[in-house]
N, C-alpha and C positions, 0 to 999 in steps of 0.2 A: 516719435521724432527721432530720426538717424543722426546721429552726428558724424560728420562735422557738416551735414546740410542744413544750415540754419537760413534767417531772412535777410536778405539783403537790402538793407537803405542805402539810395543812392542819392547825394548830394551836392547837388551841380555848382557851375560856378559862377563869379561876378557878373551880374547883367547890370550894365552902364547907365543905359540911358533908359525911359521910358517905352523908345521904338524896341529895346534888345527886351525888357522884360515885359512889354503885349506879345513878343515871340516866344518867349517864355512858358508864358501862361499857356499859350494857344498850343504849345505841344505836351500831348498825354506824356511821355518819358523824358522831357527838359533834355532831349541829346542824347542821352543810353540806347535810343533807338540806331544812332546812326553808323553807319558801315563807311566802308571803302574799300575802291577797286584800285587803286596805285599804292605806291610805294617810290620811296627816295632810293635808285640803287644806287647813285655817284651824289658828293657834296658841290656838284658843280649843277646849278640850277639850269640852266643851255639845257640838258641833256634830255631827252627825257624822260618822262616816267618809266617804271616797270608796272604790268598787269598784276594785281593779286587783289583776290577778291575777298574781304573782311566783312559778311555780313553784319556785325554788330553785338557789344557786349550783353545785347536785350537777347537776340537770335539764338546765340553762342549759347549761351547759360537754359535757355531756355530747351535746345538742341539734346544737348550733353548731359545736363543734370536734372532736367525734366523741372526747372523753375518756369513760373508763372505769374501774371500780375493780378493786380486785387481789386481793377475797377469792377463795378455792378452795377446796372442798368445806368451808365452813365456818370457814378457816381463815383468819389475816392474815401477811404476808409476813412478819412478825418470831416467826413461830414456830416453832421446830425441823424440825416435820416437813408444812410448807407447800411443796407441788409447786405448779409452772406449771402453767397450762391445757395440756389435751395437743396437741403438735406445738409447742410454742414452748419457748423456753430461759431465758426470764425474764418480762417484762411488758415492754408497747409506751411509749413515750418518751410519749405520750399518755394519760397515767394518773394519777387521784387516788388518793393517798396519805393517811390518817388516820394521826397520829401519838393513837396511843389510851394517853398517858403516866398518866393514870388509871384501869385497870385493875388496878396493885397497889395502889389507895390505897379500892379500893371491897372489900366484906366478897361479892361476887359471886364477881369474878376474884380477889382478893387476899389482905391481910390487913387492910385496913380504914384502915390508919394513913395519911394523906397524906405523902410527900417534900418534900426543899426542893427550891428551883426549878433549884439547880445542877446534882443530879442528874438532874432532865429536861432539862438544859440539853443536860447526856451524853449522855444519853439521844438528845435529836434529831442529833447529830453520830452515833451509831450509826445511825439507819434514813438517815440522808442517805447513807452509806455503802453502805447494803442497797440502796437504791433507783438507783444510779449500780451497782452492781454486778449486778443485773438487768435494768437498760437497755440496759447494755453488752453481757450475751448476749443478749438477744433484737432488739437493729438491728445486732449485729454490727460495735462500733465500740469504742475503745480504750476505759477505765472511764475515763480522765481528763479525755476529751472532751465526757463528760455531763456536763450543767447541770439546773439543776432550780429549781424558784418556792416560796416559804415561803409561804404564805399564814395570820395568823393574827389571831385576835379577840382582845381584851383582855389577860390576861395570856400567852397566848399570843405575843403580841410582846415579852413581854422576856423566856422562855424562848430564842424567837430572837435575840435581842439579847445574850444570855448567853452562847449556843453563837458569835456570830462573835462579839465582842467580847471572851471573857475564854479566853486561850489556853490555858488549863486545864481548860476545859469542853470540850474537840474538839480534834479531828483538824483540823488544817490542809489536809488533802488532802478533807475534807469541806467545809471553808471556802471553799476554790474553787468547789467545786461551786456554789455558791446563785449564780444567775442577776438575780433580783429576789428583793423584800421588798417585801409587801405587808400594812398593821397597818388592821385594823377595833377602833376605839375602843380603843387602847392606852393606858393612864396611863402615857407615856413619861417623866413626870415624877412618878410618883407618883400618888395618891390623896391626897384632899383631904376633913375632912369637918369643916362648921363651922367652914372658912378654916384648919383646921390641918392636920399633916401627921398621917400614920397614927405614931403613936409605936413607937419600936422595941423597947418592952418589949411589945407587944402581939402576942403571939407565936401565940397558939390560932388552928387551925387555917389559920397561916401570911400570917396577914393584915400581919405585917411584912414579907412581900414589897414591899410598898406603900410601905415607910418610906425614904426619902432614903439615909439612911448606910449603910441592909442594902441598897438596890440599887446605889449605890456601889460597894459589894464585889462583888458577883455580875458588875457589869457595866464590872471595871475602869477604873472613871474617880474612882478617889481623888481624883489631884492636880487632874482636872476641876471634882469637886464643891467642893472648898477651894475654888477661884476662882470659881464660877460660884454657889453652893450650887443649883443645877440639876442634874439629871442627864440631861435629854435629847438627849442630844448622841449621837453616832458619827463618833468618827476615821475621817477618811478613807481612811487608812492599812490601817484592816480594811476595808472595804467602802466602797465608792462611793455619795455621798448621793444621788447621780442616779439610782438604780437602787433606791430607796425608793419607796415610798407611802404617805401613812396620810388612811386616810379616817375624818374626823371628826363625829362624831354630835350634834346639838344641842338633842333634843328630852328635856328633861327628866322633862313633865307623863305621860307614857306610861308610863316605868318602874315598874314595879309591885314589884320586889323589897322583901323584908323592907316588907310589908304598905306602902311609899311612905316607910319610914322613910329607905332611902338616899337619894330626890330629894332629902329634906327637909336632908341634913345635908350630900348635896352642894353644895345650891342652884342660883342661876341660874346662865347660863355655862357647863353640861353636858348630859351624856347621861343624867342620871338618878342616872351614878356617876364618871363622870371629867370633870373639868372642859375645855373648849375649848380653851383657854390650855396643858394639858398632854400635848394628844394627839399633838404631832409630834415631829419629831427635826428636829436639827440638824447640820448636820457641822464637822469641826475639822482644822486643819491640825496638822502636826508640835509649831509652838509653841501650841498650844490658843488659835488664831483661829479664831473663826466663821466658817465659808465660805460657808455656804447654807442655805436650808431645804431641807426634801424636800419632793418635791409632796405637796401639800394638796388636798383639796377636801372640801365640807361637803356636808351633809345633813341635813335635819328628821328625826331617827331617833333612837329612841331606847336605849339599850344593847345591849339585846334585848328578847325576848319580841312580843307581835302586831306592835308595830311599832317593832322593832329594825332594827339597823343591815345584821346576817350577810344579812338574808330580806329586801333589799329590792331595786328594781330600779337604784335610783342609784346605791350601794354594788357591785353586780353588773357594770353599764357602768363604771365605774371602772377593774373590775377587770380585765377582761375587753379593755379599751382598752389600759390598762398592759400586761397581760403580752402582747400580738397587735396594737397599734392601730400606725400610721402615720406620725402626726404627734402632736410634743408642743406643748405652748404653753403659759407662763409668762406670767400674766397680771400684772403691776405697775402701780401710777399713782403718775407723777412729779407732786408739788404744788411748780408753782412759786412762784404767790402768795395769801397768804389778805388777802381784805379785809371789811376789820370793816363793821359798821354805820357810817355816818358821825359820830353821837351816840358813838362808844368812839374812834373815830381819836385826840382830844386825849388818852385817858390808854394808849393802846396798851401800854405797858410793863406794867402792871398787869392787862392782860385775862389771863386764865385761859380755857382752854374746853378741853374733850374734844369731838373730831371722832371721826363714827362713819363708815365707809367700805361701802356695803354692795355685792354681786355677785349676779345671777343670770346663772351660765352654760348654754347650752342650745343642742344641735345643732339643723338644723334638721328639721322633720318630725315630731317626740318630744313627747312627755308630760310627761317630765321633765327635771328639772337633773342636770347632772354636777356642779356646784356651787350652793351657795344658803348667802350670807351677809346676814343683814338681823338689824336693830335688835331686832325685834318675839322675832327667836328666840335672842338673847343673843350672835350669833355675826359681828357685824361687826369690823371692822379698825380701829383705834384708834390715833388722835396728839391729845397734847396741842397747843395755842397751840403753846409753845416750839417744840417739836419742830419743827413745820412752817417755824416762820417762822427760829428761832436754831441752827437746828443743820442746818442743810442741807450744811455740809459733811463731818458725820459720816452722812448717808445720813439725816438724822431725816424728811425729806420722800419718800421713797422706800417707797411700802408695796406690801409683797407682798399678792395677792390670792388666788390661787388657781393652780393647773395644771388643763388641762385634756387629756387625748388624744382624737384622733381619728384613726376605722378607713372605711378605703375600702369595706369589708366594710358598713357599716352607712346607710350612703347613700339617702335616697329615694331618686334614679335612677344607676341603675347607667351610664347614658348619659353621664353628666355628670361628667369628672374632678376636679372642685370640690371639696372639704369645708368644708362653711359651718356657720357658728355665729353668736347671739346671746348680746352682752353685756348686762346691763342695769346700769347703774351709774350708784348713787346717791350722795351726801354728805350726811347728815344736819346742819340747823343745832345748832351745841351751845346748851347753857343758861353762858351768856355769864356772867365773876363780874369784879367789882372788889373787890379788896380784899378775895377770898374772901366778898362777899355777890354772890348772885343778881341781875342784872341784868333784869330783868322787859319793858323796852320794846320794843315790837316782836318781843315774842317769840311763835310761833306755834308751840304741841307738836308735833311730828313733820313740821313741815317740813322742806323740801330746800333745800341751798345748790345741787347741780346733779345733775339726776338725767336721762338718755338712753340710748338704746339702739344700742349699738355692732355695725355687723351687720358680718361678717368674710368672705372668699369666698378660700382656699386652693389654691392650683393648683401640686403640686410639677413639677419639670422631667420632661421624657420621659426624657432622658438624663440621665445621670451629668454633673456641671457644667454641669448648664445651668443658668438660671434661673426662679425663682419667679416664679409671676401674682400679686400680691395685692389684694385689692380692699377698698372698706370706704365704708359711711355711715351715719350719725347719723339714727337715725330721727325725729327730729324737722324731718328736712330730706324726710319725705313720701316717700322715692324707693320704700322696700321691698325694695329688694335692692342688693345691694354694688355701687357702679359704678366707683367712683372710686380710679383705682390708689395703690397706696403703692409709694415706693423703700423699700430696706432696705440696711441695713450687715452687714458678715459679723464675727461675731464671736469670742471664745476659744474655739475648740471645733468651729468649724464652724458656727455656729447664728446665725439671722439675728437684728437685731434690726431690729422694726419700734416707729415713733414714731405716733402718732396724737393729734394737736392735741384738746382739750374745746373743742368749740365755743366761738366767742367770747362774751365774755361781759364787761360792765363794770359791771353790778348789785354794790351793799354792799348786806345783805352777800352773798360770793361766791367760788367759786374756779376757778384758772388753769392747769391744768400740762397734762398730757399721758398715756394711754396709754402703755406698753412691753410690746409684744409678744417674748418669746423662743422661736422658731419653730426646730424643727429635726426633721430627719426621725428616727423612732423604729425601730426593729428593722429596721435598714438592716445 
């Protein structure tokens, strides 16, 4: 067994009605199988599509890493009288895994009636178990040894979230097992609809899964939601928030479910059904401090369907980086100073403003972003005035951006030990208020306070302790490629951190701080 090719369980998401889970059931892969040939190039729906062909996260994986599935003669690993393929003693560590926990809830295989989500919770701590117990016969290696990757779409992540977080729902010695967690458009915080929460009397066909105080319970963080009234959080203590993913979807206009009625009650700020703001986790210390986010990164995509999030190729390099890639990087920007217009300097104490922060992350040689946060698609990074300017010693100047990985594997030139990347990053001017009215002068709609392109050039050591190459320029300094070295610091953990100055700059209005790169090598 090679590491870091472990197995992958995949576990899909909310099937509604009766009709969505006999769909269900009647597909071998519950959706892992599906692809797509577009893409959203403008947020202007009119226009249309672009061509790109995504065969599927089942294809992909299966292509590239030589993964494969475990049906037999018809059968699925979790059924009584399910043989290996002949000459082997279990399944290869290189194996997708369907968790198909909707087959008793379809009137095909079952009895029609849906479960609560605790019981699937159980449920995936038993195939975690089936699948570490045929790993282990067939590489011939202790069962305790084997690790394995969650991988799951919507409510799919808080069945996983269930199974390690609430010790009731699982086996502890299945809780070792999971390797990584990876969430495709989770409502880690719920379901939103009309700015309310899903209420918990609304019970038919389990749609209070959705509801705050019933995920509270399922996912053990009573005393969390009391203080936080959030629930997206993950004690560290169950699992390690570094060893998260959730990739976030932000295309609203595409989701088509319930005839557009969900876009319409989700609104802006989402996937069509889960809002922006609720798609990640967090994690918490012993006394339920915030520790950290989990890596983030965004995509124009929308829940599902032609052009959802499962069948896309952004969402797939995410994925596919995280659980096999090389290098991770934590993208942050420190705002040291905001300067106003010079007409608001005399009443500075009175300005009000929302700052929008935007990112496009992108390797180089690609198509695509590993990340994409911008104004236009509801999905940038947000500080008030205060925030920036009063509260810097509570971190209020410090925003998180995005994570990014990168795979040596994926490289235009295989000649070149580099891994290079472009930033693009923007600050939007806000709409400036005194005294809560609209400040009007010099205002220009969808201006930049500072917007450039931060190119990156990664060179990890030959050896064990050696040191990093890093390189970096601002493409508005014309060069085109990274020249110019950075020092770095070593930090908690082993992990560098690099600093990169915003070009200079003395324009009001405008801003001042700095890049924070968090670099460390990945499945080392």
């Amino acid at each position: 067994m090679q590491a870091p090719f472990h197995p992958i369980i995949y576990v899909r998401g909310y099937a509604m009605s009766e009709g969505e889970r006999n769909d269900t059931a009647a597909d071998p892969f519950c959706g892992f199988n599906l692809g797509s040939t577009i893409y959203r190039a403008s947020t202007d729906k009119r226009e249309p599509p672009k061509k790109f062909v995504f065969e599927s996260p089942l294809l992909r994986l299966a292509a590239e890493f030589g993964y494969g599935d475990v049906y037999e003669n018809g059968l699925d690993i979790m059924d009584a009288d399910w043989q290996p393929r002949a000459g082997n003693a279990g399944i290869p560590a290189r194996s997708v895994v369907i968790y198909r926990y909707y087959d008793d809830g379809s009137t095909l295989l079952g009895e029609g009636k849906a479960r609560n989500i605790e019981d699937y919770s159980r449920g995936l701590s038993a195939l975690v178990r089936r699948v570490c117990a045929l790993v282990a016969a067939q590489e011939g290696v202790p069962e305790a040894e084997v690790r394995c990757y969650l991988v799951a779409h919507s409510m799919g992540g808080l069945v996983v979230r269930g199974f390690l977080q609430n010790p009731a729902l699982g086996e502890a010695a299945a809780r070792r097992a999971v390797n990584k967690v990876f969430t495709y458009a989770t409502p880690h915080n719920g379901i939103q609809l009309a700015g309310f929460q899903v209420p918990s009397w609304l019970t038919l066909n389990d749609i209070d899964n959705f509801n705050h105080r019933r995920m509270a319970g399922y996912l053990n963080l009573q005393a969390v939601y009391d203080k936080f009234r959030r629930v997206d959080f993950l004690p560290e203590a169950v699992f390690p928030i570094d060893r998260v993913f959730c990739m976030v979807g932000t295309n609203r206009a595409d989701y088509e479910a319930g005839m557009g009625l969900s876009r319409a009650f989700a609104g802006n700020g989402s996937d069509g059904l889960v809002r922006v703001d609720n798609a990640s986790v967090w994690g918490l210390d012993a006394r339920l401090n915030i520790t950290k986010t989990a890596a983030t990164a965004y995509c124009y995509r929308a829940h599902s369907g032609f052009f959802g999030i499962v069948n896309s190729e952004e969402a797939y390099q995410n994925l596919s980086r995280f659980l096999f890639g090389d290098v991770r990087v934590d993208i942050w920007l420190q705002v040291d100073e905001v300067r106003l217009p010079e007409a608001l300097e005399a009443q500075a104490a009175e300005v009000e403003a929302l700052y929008q922060f935007e990112l496009l992350a992108r390797p180089r040689g690609k198509r695509w972003f590993l990340s994409r946060r911008t104004a236009e698609e509801d999905s940038p990074a947000c500080r008030t005035h205060q925030q920036l300017t009063r509260q810097q010693d509570t971190g209020g100047n410090l925003i998180y951006l995005s994570t990014v990985f990168l795979a040596n594997r994926a490289k235009v030139s295989t000649q070149d030990r580099t891994l290079a990347y472009a930033m693009d990053l923007g600050v939007r001017v806000p709409d400036y208020q005194i005294n809560k009215r609209f400040w009007p002068d010099q205002h220009f709609e969808g201006s930049h306070l500072f917007r450039d392109s931060l190119l990156i050039s990664l060179e990890p050591p030959i050896n064990e302790g050696g040191d990093w190459q890093i390189k970096h320029n601002w493409e508005s300094e014309r060069v085109g490629v990274a020249t110019r070295a950075l020092s770095y610091e070593t930090v908690k953990g082993g992990a560098l951190q690099i600093e990169v100055a915003l070009p200079a700059g003395h324009s009001k209005p405008g801003v001042s701080g700095k890049v924070l790169l968090i670099v460390s090598a990945w499945n080392t």
